[in-house]
C-alpha positions in Angstrom: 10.3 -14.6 -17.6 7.1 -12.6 -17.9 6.4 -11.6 -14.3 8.0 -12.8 -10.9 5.3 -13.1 -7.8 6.7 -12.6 -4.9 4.6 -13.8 -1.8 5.7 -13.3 1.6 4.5 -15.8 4.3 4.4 -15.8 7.7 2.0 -18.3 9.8 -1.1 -18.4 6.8 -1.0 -22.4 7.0 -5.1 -21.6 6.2 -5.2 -19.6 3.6 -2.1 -20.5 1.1 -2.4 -23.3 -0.2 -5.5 -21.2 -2.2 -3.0 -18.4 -3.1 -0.6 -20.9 -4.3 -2.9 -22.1 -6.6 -4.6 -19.3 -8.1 -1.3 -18.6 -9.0 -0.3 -22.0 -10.9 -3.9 -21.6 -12.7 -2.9 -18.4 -14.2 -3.6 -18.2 -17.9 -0.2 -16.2 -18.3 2.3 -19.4 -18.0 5.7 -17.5 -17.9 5.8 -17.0 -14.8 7.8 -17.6 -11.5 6.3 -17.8 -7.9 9.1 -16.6 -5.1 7.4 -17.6 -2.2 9.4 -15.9 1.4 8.7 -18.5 4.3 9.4 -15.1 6.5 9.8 -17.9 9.8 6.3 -19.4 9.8 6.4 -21.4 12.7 3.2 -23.6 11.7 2.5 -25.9 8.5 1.9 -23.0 6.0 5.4 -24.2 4.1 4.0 -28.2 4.5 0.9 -27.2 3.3 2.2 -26.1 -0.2 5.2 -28.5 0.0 3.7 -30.8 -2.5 3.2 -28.1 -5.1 6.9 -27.0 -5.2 7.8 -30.4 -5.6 5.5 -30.8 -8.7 6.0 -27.1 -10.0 9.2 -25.9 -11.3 8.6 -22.8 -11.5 7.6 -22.5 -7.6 10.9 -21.6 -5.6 11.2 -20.8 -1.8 13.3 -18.7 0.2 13.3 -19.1 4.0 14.5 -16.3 6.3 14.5 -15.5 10.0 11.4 -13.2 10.1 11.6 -9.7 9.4 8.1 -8.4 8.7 6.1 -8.3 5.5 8.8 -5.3 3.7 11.4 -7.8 4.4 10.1 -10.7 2.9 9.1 -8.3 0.0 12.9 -7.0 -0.6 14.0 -10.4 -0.2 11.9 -11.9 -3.1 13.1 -8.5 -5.4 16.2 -9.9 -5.3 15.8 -13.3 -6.2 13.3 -12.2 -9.1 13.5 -12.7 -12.9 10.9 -11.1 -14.3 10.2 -8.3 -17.1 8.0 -7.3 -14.3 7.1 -8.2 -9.9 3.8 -8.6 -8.0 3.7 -8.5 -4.7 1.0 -11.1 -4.0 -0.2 -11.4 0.2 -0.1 -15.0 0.7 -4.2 -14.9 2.4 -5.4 -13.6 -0.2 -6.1 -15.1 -3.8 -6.2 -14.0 -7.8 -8.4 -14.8 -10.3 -7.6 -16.4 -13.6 -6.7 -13.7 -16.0 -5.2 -11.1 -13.7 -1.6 -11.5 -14.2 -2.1 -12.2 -17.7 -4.2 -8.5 -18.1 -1.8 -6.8 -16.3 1.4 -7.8 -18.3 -0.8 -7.6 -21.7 -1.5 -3.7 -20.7 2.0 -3.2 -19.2 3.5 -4.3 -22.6 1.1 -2.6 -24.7 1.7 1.3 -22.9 5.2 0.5 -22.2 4.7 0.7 -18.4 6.7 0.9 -15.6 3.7 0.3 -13.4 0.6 -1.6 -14.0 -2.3 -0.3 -11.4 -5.8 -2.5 -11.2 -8.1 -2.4 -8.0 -9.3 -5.1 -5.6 -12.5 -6.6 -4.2 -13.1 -7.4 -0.7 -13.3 -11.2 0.8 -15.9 -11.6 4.0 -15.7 -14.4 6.0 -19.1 -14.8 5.4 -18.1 -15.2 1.2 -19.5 -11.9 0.1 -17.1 -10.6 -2.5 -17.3 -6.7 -2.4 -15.6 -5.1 -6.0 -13.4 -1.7 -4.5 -14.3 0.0 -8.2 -11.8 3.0 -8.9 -13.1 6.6 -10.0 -14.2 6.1 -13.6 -11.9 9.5 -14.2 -8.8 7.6 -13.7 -9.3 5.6 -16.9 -7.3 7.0 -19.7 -6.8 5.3 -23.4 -3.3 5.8 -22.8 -0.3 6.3 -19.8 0.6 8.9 -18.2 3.1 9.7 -15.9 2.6 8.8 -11.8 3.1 12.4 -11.0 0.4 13.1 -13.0 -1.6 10.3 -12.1 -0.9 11.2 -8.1 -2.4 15.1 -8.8 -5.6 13.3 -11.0 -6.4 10.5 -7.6 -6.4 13.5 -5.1 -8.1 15.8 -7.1 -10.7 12.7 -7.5 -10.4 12.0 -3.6 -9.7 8.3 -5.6 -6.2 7.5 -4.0 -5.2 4.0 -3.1 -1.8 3.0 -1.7 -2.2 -1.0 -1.6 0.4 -2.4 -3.9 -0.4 -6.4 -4.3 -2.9 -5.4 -7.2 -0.4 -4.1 -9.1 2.7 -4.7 -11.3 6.0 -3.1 -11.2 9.0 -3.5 -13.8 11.3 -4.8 -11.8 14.1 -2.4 -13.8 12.4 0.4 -12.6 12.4 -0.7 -9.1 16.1 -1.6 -9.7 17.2 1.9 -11.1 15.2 3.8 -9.0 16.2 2.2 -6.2 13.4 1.9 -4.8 12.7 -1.0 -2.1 10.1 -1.5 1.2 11.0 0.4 4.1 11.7 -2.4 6.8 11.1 -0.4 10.1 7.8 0.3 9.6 4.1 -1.2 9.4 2.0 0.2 6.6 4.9 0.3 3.8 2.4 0.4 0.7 1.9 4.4 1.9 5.7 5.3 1.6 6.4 2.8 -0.9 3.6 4.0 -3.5 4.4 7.7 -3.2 7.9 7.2 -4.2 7.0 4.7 -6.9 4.5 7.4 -8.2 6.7 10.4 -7.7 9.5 8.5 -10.3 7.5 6.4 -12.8 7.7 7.8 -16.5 4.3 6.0 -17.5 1.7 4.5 -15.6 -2.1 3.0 -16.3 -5.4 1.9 -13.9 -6.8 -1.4 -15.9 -10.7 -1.4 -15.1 -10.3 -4.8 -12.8 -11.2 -6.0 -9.4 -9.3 -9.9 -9.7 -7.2 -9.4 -7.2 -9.2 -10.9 -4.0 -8.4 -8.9 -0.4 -9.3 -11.5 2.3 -11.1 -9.1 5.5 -9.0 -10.4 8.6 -9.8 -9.8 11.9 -6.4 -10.6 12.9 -4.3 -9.1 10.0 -2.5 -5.5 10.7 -5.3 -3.5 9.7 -7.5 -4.6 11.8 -5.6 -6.0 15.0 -5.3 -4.0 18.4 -3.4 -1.0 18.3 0.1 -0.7 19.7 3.2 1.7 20.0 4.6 0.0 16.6 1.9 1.2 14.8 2.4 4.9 16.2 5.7 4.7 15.8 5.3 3.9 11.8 2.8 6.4 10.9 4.8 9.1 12.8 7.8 7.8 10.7 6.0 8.1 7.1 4.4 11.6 8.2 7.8 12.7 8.4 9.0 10.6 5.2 6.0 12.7 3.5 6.9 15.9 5.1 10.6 15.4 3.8 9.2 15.0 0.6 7.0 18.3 0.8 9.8 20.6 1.7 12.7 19.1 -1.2 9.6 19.6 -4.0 8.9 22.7 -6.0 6.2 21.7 -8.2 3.1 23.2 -6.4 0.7 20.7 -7.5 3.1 17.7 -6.3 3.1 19.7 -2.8 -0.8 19.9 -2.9 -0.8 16.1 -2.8 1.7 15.3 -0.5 0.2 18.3 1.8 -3.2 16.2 1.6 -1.2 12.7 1.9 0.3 14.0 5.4 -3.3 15.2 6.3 -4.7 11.7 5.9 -2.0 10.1 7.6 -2.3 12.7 10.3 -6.1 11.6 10.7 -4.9 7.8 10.8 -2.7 8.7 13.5 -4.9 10.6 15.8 -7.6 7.7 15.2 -4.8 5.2 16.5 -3.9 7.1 19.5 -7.4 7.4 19.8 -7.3 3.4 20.4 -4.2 3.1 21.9 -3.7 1.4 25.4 0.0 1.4 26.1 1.0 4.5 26.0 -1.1 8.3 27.4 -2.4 9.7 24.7 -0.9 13.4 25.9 2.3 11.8 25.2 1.7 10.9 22.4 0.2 14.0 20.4 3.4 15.5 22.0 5.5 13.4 19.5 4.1 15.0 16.7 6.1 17.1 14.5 3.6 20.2 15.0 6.4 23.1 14.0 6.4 21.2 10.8 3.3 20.4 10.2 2.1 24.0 11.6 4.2 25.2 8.6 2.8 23.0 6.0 -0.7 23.6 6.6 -0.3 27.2 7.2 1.1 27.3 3.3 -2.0 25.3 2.4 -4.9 27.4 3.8 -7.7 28.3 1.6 -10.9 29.7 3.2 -12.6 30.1 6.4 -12.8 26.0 7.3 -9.2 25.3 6.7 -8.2 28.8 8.6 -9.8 27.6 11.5 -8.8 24.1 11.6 -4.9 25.6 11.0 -5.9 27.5 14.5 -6.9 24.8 16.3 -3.8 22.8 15.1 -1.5 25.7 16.3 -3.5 25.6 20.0 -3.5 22.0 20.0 -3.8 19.0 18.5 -5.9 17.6 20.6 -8.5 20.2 20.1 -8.0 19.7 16.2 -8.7 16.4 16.4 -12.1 16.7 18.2 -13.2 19.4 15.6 -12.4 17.0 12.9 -14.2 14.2 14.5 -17.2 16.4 15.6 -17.6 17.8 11.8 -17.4 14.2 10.7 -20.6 13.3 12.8 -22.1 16.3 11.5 -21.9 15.8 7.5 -22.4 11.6 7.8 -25.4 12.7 9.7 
């Protein structure tokens, strides 16, 4: 078996019968399709039913629902292939993409396969998410080094379901989807990236990300989505503190950053819980440390001040210089 795709689904009745059948019309044919009913409660499973009974090589698990990570680790087990995509079930592929990605993996000897995406309005406008033109080598590298060459490009993307994984590597790394938390591509692609021996971007935009206005990046914001980006800032600071290579730390130092920024933006939007409250959950001795370690001129000084006063007043002088430059 070539590659299993693993596709979660939960309530999509709309959207996957098309997913299910970009997949059959994949020019790579040695493949298997895992499809996680994750407890749909409408006819998403009915609406495919007739393609697993004419495809053999469609197979479906049904679980009490656990969240998108579970549905992913669920499929990892069941899966047979030399290597696993992780395929959302609103979204669709084009013809050749599976077939590109193995043909590269196979070729460098990968343990991960990297392409890019193009965006799906509701209106049909397909958008291409092109990477940084830097990123494409002739040949692997590791995913340490390709971490340090995305930040120092300000290129780096943390969706995985345009990408390929050898499923050994996943297997010997022990590496899985953190279940207790939203947003599990950001912890799940640093630790991919941290332990993969050789890695590769193909120049490709097939896999097609459907813009929902009811999907977890864009749906109103609650204490569960606090509660997972304070969890992977931690993860992230964890990682910080155990590493010695200095240009490893620079990454995850500007990684904690941006998630930092995602989480003041949320609590920004937040309705459920005071917003005092919850800048006072922040690990700020931590992260006081970490950025005090990572100061380098007069900007940075003074945001590290602010930080230290409060976090509050950081934010606003991150927001306020935002205005200014995209003036």
């Amino acid at each position: 078996m070539d590659i299993s795709v693993v596709v979660p689904v939960y309530n999509v009745e709309k959207y996957i019968r098309e997913c299910i059948l970009s997949l059959l019309k994949q020019t790579l044919k040695n493949i298997e399709i895992i499809v996680v009913n994750d407890g749909s409660t409408d006819r998403s499973i009915e609406n495919i039913q007739d393609l697993v009974e004419k495809h053999k090589n469609i197979k479906i698990i049904n679980k009490k629902n656990g969240g998108l990570s579970s549905a992913r680790n669920e499929g990892l087990k069941h899966a047979k292939g030399e290597y696993v995509a992780f395929i959302d079930s609103d979204d669709y592929i084009k013809d050749d993409f599976l077939e590109m990605l193995y043909n590269e993996g196979k070729k460098y000897d990968l343990d991960i396969v990297f392409s890019s995406y193009s965006k799906l309005y509701e209106d049909g406008n397909i958008i291409p998410v092109n990477r940084n033109h830097k990123l494409l080598t002739e040949d692997a590298m590791s995913g340490k080094e390709f971490l340090i060459n995305q930040i120092k490009l300000n290129d780096y993307k943390m969706e995985v379901c345009d990408d390929i994984y050898r499923r050994d590597f996943l297997i010997n790394e022990h590496i899985s989807f953190n279940e207790n938390i939203l947003f599990e591509d950001e912890d799940f692609t640093l630790l991919v990236l941290l332990k993969a021996k050789r890695v590769k971007l193909v120049d490709a935009c097939d896999y097609i990300y459907r813009q929902r206005e009811n999907s977890i990046t864009h749906c109103e914001v609650n204490d569960r989505h606090i509660d997972s980006l304070l969890s992977i800032i931690s993860n992230f600071i964890d990682i910080y503190n155990k590493n010695d290579d200095k240009q490893i730390k620079m990454c995850v130092y500007q990684l904690i950053v941006n998630n930092l920024h995602d989480l003041f933006r949320f609590i920004d939007k937040s309705i459920y819980t005071s917003k005092k409250s919850l800048h006072l959950r922040i690990d700020k001795e931590n992260i006081i440390k970490i950025l005090k370690e990572n100061v380098c001129g007069k900007k940075e000084k003074i945001k590290f001040i602010l930080f230290k006063i409060s976090t509050q007043l950081y934010w606003n002088m991150i927001k306020l210089n935002s205005k200014i430059t995209s003036k």
